[in-house]
PyMOL CGO cylinders between C-alpha atoms (Angstrom):
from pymol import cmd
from pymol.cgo import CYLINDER

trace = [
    CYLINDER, 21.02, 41.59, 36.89, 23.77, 39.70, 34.73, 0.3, 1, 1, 1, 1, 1, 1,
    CYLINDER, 23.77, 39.70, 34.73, 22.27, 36.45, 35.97, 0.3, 1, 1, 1, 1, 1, 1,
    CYLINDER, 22.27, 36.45, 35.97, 19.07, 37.47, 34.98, 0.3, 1, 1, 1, 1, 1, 1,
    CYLINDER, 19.07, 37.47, 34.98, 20.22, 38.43, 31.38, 0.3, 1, 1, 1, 1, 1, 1,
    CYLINDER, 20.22, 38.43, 31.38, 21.92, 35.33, 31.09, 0.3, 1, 1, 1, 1, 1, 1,
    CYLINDER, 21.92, 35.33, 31.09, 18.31, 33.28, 32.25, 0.3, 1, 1, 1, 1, 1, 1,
    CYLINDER, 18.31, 33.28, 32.25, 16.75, 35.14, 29.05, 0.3, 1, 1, 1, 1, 1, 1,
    CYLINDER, 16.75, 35.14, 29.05, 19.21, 34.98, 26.78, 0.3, 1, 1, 1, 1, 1, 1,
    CYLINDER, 19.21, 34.98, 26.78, 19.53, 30.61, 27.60, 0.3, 1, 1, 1, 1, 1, 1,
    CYLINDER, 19.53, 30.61, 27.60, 15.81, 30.80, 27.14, 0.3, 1, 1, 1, 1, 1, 1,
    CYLINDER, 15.81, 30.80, 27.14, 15.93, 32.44, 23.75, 0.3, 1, 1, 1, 1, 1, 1,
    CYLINDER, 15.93, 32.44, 23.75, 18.43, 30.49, 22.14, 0.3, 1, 1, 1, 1, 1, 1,
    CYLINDER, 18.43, 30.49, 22.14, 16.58, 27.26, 23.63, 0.3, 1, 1, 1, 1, 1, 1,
    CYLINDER, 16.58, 27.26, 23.63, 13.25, 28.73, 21.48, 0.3, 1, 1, 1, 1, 1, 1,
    CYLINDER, 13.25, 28.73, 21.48, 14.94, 29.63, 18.59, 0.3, 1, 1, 1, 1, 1, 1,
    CYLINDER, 14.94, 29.63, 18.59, 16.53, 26.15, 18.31, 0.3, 1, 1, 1, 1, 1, 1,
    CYLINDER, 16.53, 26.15, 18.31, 13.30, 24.65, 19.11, 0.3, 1, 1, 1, 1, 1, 1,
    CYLINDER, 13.30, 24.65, 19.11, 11.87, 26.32, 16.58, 0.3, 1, 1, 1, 1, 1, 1,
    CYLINDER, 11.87, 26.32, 16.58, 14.43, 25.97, 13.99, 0.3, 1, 1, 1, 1, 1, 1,
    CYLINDER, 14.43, 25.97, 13.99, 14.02, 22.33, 14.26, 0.3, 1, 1, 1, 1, 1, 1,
    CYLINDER, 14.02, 22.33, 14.26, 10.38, 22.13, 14.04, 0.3, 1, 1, 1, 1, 1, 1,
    CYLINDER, 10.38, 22.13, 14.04, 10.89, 24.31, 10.60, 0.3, 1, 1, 1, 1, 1, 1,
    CYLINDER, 10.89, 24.31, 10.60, 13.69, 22.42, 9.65, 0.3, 1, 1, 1, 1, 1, 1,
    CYLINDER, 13.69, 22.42, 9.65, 11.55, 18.97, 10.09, 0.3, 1, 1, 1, 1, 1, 1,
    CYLINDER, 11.55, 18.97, 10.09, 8.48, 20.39, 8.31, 0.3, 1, 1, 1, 1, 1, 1,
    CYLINDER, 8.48, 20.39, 8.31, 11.37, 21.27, 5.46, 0.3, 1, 1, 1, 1, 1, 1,
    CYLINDER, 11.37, 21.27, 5.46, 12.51, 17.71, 5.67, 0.3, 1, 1, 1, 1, 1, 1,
    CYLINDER, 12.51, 17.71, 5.67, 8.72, 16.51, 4.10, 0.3, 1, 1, 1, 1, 1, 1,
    CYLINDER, 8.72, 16.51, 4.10, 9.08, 18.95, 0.69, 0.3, 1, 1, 1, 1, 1, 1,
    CYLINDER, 9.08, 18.95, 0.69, 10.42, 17.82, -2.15, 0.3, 1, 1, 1, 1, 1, 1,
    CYLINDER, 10.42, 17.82, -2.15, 14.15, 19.09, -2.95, 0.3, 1, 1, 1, 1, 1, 1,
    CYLINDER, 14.15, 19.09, -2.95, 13.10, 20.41, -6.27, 0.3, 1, 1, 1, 1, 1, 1,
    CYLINDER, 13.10, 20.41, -6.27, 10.59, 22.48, -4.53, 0.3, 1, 1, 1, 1, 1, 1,
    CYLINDER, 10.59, 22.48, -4.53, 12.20, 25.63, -3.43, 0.3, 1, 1, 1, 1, 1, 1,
    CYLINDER, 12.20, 25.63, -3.43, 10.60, 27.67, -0.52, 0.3, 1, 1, 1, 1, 1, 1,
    CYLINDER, 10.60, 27.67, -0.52, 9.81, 31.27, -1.40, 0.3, 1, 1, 1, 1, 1, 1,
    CYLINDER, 9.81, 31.27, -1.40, 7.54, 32.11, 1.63, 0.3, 1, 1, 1, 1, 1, 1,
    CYLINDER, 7.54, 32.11, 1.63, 7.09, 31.03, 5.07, 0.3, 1, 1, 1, 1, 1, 1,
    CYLINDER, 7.09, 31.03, 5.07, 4.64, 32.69, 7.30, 0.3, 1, 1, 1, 1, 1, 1,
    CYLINDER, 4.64, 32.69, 7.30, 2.62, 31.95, 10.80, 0.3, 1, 1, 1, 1, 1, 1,
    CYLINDER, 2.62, 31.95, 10.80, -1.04, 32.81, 10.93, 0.3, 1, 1, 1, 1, 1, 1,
    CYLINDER, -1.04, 32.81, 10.93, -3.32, 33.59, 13.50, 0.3, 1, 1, 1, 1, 1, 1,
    CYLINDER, -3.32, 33.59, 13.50, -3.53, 30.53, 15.53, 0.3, 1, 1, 1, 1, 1, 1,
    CYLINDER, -3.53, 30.53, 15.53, 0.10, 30.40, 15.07, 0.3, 1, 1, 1, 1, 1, 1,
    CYLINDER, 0.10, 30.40, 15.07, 0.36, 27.60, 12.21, 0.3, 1, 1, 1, 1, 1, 1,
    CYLINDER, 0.36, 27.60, 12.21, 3.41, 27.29, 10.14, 0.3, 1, 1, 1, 1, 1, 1,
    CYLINDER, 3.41, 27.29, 10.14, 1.88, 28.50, 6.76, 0.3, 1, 1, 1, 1, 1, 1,
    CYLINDER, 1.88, 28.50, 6.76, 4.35, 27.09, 3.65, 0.3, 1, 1, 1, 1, 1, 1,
    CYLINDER, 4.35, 27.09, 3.65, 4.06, 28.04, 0.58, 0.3, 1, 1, 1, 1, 1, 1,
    CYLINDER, 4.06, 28.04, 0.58, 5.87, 26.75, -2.25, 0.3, 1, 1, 1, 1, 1, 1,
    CYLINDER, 5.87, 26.75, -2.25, 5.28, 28.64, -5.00, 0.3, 1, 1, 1, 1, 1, 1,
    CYLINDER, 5.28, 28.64, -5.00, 3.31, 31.76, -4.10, 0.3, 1, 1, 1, 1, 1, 1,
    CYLINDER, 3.31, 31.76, -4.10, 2.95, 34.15, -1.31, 0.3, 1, 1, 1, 1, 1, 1,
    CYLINDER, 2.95, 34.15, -1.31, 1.23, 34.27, 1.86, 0.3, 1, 1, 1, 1, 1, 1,
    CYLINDER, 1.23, 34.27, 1.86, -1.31, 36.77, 2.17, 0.3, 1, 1, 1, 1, 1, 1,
    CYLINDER, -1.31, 36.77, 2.17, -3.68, 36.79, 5.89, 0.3, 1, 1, 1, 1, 1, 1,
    CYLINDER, -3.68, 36.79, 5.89, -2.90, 33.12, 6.34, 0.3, 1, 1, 1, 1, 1, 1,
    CYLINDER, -2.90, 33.12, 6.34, -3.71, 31.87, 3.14, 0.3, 1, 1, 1, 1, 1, 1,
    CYLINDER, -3.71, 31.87, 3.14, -1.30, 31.47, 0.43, 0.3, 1, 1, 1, 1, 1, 1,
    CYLINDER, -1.30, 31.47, 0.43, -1.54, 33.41, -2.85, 0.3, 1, 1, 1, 1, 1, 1,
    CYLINDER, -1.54, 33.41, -2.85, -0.01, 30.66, -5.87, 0.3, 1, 1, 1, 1, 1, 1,
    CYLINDER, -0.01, 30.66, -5.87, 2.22, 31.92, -8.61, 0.3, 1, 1, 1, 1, 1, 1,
    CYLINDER, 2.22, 31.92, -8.61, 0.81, 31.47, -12.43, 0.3, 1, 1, 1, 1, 1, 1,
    CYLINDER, 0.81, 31.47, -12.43, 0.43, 28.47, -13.62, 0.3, 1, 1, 1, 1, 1, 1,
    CYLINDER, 0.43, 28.47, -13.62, 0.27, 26.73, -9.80, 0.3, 1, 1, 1, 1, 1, 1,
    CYLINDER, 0.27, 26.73, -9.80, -2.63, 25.74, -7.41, 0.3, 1, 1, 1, 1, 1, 1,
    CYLINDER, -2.63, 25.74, -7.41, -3.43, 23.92, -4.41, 0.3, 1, 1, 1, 1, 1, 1,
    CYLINDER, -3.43, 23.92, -4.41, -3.83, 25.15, -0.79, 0.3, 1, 1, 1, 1, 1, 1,
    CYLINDER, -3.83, 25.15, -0.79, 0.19, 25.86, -0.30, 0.3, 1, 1, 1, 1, 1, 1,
    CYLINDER, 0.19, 25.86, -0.30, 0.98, 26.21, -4.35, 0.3, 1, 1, 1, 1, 1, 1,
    CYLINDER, 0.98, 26.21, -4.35, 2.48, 22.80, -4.47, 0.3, 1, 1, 1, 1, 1, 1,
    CYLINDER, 2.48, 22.80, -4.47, 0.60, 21.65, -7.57, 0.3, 1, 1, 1, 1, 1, 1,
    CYLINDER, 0.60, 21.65, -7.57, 1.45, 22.95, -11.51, 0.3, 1, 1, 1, 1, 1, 1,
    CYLINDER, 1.45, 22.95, -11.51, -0.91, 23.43, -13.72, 0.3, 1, 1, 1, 1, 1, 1,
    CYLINDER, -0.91, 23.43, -13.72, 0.36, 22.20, -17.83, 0.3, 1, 1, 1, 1, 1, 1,
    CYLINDER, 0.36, 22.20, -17.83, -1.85, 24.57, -19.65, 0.3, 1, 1, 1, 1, 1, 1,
    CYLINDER, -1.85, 24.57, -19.65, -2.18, 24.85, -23.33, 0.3, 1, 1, 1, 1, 1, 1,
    CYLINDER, -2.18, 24.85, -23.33, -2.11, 28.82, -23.80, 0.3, 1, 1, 1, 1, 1, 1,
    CYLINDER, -2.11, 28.82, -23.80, -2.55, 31.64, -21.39, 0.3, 1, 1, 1, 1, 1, 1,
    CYLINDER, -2.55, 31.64, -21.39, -6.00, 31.65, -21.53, 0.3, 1, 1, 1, 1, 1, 1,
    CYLINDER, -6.00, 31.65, -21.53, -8.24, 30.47, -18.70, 0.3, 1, 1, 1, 1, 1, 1,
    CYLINDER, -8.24, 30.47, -18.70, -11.92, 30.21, -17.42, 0.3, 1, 1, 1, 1, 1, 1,
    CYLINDER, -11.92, 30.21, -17.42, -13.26, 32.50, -15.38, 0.3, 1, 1, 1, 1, 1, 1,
    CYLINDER, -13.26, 32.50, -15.38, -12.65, 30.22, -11.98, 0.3, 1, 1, 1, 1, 1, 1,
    CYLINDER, -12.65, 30.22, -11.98, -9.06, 30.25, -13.10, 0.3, 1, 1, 1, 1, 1, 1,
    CYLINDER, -9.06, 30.25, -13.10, -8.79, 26.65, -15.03, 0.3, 1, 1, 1, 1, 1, 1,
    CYLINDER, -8.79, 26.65, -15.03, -7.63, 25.84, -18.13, 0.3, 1, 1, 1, 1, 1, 1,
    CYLINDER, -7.63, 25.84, -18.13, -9.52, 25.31, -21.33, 0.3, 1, 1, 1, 1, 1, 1,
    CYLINDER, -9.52, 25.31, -21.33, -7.02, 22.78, -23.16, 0.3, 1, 1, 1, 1, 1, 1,
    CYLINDER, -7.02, 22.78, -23.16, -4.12, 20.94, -21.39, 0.3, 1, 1, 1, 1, 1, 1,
    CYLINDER, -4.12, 20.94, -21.39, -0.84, 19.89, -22.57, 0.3, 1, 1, 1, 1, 1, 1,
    CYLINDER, -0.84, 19.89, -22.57, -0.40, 16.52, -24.44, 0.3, 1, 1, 1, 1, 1, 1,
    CYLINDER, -0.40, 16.52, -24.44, -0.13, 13.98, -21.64, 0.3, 1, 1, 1, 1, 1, 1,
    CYLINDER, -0.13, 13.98, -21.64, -1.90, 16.20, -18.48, 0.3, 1, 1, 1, 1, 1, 1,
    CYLINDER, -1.90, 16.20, -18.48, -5.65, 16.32, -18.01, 0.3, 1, 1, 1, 1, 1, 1,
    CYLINDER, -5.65, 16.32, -18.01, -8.27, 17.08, -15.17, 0.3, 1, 1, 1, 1, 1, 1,
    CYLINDER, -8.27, 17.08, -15.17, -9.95, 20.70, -14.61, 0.3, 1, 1, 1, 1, 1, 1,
    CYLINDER, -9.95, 20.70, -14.61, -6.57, 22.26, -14.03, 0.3, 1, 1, 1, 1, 1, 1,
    CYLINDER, -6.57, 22.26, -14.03, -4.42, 20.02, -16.19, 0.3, 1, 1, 1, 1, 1, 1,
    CYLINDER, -4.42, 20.02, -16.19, -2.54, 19.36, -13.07, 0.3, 1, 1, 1, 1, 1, 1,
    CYLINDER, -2.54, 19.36, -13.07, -2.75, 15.18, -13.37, 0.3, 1, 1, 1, 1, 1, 1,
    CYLINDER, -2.75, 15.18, -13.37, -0.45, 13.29, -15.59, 0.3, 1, 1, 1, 1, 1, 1,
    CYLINDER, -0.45, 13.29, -15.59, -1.70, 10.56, -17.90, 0.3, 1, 1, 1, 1, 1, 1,
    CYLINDER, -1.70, 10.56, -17.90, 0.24, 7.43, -17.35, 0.3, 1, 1, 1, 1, 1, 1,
    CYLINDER, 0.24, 7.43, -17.35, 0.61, 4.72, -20.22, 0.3, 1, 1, 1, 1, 1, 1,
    CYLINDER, 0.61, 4.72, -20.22, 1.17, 1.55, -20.01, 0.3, 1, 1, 1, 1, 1, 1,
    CYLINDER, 1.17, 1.55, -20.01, -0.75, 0.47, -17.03, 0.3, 1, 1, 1, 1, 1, 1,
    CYLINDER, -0.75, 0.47, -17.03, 1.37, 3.13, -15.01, 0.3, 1, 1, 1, 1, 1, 1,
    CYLINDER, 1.37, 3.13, -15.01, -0.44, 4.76, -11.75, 0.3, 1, 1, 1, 1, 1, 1,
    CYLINDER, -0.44, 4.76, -11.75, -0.66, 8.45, -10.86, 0.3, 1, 1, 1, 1, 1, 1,
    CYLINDER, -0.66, 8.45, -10.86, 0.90, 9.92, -8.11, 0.3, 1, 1, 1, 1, 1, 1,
    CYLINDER, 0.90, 9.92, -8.11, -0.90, 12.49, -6.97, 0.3, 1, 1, 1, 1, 1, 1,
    CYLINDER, -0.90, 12.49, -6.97, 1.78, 14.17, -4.48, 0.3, 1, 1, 1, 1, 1, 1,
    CYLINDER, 1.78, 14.17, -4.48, 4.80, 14.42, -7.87, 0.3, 1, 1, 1, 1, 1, 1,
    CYLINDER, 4.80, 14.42, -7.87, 2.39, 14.72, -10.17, 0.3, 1, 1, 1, 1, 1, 1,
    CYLINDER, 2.39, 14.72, -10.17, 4.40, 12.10, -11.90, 0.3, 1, 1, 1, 1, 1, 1,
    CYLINDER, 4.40, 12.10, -11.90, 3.49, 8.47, -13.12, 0.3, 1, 1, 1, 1, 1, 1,
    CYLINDER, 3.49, 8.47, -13.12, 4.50, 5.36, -11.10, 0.3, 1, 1, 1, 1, 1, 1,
    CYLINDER, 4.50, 5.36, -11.10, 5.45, 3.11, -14.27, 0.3, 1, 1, 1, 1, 1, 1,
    CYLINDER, 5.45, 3.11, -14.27, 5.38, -0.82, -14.14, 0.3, 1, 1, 1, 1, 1, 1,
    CYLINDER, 5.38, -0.82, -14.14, 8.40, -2.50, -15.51, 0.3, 1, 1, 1, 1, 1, 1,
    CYLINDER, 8.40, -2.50, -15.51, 10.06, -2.30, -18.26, 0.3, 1, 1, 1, 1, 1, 1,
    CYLINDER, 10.06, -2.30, -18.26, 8.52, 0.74, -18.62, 0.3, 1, 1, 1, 1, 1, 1,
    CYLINDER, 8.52, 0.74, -18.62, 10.19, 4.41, -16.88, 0.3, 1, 1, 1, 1, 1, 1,
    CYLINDER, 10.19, 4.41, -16.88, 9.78, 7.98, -17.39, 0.3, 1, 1, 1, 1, 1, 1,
    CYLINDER, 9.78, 7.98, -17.39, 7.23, 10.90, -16.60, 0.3, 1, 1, 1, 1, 1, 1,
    CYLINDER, 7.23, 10.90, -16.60, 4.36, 9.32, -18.51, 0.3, 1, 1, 1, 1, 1, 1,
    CYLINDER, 4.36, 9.32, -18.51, 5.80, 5.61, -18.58, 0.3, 1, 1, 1, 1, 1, 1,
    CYLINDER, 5.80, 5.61, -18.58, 6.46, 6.33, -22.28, 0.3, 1, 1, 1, 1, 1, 1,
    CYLINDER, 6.46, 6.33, -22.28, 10.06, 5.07, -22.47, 0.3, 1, 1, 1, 1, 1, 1,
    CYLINDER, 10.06, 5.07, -22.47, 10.63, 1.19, -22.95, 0.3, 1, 1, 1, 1, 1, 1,
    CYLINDER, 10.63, 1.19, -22.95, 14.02, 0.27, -20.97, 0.3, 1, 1, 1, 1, 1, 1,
    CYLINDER, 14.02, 0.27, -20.97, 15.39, -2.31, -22.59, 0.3, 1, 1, 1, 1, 1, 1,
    CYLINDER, 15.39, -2.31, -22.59, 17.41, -3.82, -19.81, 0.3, 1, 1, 1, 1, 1, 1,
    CYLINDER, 17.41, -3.82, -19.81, 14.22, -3.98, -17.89, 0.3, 1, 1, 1, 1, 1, 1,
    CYLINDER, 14.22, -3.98, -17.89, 12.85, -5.90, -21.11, 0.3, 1, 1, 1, 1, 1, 1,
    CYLINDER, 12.85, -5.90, -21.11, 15.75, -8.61, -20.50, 0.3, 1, 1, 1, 1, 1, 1,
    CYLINDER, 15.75, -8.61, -20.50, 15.47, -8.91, -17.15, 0.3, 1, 1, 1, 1, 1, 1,
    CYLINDER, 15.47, -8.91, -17.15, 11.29, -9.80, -17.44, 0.3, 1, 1, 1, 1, 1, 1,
    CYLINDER, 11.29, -9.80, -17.44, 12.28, -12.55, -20.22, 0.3, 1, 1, 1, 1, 1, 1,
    CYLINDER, 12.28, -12.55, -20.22, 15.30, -13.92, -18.45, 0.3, 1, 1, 1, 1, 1, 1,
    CYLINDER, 15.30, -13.92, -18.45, 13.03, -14.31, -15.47, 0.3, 1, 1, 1, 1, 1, 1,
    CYLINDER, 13.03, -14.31, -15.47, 10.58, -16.26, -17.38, 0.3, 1, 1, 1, 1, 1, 1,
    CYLINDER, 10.58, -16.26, -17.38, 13.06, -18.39, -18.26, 0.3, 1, 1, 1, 1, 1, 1,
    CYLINDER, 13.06, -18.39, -18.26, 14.66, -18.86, -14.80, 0.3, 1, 1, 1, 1, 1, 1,
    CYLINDER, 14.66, -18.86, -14.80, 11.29, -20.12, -13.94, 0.3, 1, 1, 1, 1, 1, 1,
    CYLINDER, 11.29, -20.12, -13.94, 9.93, -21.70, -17.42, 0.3, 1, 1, 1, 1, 1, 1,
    CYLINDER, 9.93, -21.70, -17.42, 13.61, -23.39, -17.62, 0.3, 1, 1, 1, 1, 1, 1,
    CYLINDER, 13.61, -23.39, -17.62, 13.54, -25.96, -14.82, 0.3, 1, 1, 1, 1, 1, 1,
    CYLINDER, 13.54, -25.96, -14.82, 10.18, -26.93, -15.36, 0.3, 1, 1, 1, 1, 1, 1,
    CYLINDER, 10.18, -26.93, -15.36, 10.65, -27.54, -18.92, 0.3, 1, 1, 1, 1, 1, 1,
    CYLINDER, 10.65, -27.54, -18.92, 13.47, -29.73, -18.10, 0.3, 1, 1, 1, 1, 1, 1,
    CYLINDER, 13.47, -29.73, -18.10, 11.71, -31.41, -15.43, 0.3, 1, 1, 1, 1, 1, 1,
    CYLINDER, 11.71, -31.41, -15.43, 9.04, -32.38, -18.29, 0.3, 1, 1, 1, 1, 1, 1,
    CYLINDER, 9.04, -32.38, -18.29, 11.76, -33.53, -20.52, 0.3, 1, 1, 1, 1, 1, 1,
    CYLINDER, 11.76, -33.53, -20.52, 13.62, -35.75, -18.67, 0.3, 1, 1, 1, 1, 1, 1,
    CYLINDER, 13.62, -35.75, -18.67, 10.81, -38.29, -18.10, 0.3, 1, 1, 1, 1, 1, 1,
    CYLINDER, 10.81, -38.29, -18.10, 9.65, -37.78, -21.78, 0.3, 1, 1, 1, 1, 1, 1,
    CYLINDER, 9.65, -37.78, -21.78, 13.23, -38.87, -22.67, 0.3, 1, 1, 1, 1, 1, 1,
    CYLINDER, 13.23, -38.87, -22.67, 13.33, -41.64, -20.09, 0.3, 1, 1, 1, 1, 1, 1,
    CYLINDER, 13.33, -41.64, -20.09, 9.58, -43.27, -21.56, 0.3, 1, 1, 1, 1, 1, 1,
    CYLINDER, 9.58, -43.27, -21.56, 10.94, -43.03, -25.35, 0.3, 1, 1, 1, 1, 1, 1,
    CYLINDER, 10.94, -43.03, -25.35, 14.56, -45.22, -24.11, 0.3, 1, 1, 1, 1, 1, 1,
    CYLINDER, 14.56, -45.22, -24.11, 12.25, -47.49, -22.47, 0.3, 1, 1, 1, 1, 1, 1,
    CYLINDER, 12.25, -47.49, -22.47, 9.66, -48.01, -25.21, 0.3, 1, 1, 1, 1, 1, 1,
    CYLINDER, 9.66, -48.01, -25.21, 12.64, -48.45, -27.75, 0.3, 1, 1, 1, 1, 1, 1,
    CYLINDER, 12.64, -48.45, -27.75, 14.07, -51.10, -25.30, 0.3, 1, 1, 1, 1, 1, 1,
    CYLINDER, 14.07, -51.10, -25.30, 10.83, -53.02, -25.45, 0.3, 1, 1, 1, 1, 1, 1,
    CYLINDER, 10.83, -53.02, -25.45, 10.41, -52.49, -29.21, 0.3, 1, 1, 1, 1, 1, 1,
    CYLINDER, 10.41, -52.49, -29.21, 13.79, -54.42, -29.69, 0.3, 1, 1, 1, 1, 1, 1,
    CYLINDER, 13.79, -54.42, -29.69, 13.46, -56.97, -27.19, 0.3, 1, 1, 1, 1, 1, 1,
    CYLINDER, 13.46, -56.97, -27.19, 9.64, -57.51, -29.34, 0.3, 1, 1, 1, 1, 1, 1,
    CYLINDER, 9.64, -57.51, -29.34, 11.40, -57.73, -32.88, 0.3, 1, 1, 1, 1, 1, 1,
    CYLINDER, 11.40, -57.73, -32.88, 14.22, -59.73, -31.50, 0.3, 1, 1, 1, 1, 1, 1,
    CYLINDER, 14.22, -59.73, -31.50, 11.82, -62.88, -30.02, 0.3, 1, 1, 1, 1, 1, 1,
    CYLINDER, 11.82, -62.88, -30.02, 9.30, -62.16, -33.01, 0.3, 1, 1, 1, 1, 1, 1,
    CYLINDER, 9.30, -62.16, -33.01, 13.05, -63.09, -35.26, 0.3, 1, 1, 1, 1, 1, 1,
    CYLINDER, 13.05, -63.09, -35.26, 13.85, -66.17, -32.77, 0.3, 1, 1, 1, 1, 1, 1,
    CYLINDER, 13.85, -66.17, -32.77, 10.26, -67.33, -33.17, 0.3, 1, 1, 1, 1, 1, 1,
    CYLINDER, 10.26, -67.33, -33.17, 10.44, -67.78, -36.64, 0.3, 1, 1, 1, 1, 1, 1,
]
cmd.load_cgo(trace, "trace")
């Protein structure tokens, strides 16, 4: 009887740590700013995550102002009001799309649509690429010039190396035109 309570109780903690891992991997993949408000299991027995909502029969029910299938997306509405299919009418300066959910990037900068943030091109950085970093400004120049340098001097040197050797000849010219005479 003890030996059997022992079996179950080695098989319980082996499920539970199973398990814990396989939530604590799936926790791994969300963001850090993202903070987990419900988990659930549904019929089949998927993990059901939602990040900023509830779950309600296996489907998760977003907060205000979030969508997406688990709640993971934010919505940068101008106003309270909304459509009757739950979008926005106007978005805040620098979001667009239906739900105002997609940043617009400047300066050639690309969307990410998993952050919801802007992946900026050098020297540019911020949310929206809008900030110029200088140092970043610098560094692109200087590199020009790493590479512009050599070459320049490369085209230099035998420009300086043809004007010595036409002044030589130039002399040695004047100099017999003098002895001729």
């Amino acid at each position: 009887m003890l030996l059997n309570f022992i079996f179950y109780l080695f098989i319980l903690i082996t499920i539970d740590a199973i398990y814990l891992k396989r939530v604590n991997a799936s926790q791994r993949e969300i963001p850090r700013k993202i903070r987990l408000k419900h988990i659930q299991r549904d019929i089949q027995n998927k993990l059901i995550i939602c990040y900023k909502g509830r779950v309600v029969r296996g489907v998760c029910v977003c907060d205000q102002n979030y969508i997406g299938k688990f709640c993971e997306r934010e919505m940068h509405c101008l106003g309270f009001e909304r459509t009757e299919n739950g979008s926005c009418y106007n978005c805040k300066e620098n979001f667009w799309g239906i739900n105002c959910d997609r940043p617009k990037c400047k300066h050639g900068g690309k969307e990410n649509n998993y952050t919801q943030k802007c992946q900026c091109i050098s020297p540019h950085s911020g949310v929206h690429c809008e900030v110029l970093r200088v140092e970043d400004v610098y560094y692109h120049y200087n590199t020009r010039a790493y590479i512009i340098g050599p070459i320049g001097v490369l085209l230099i040197i035998p420009m300086v190396i043809c004007f010595i050797v036409c002044e030589r000849n130039a002399r040695k010219r004047q100099i017999n035109r003098i002895q001729k005479t």
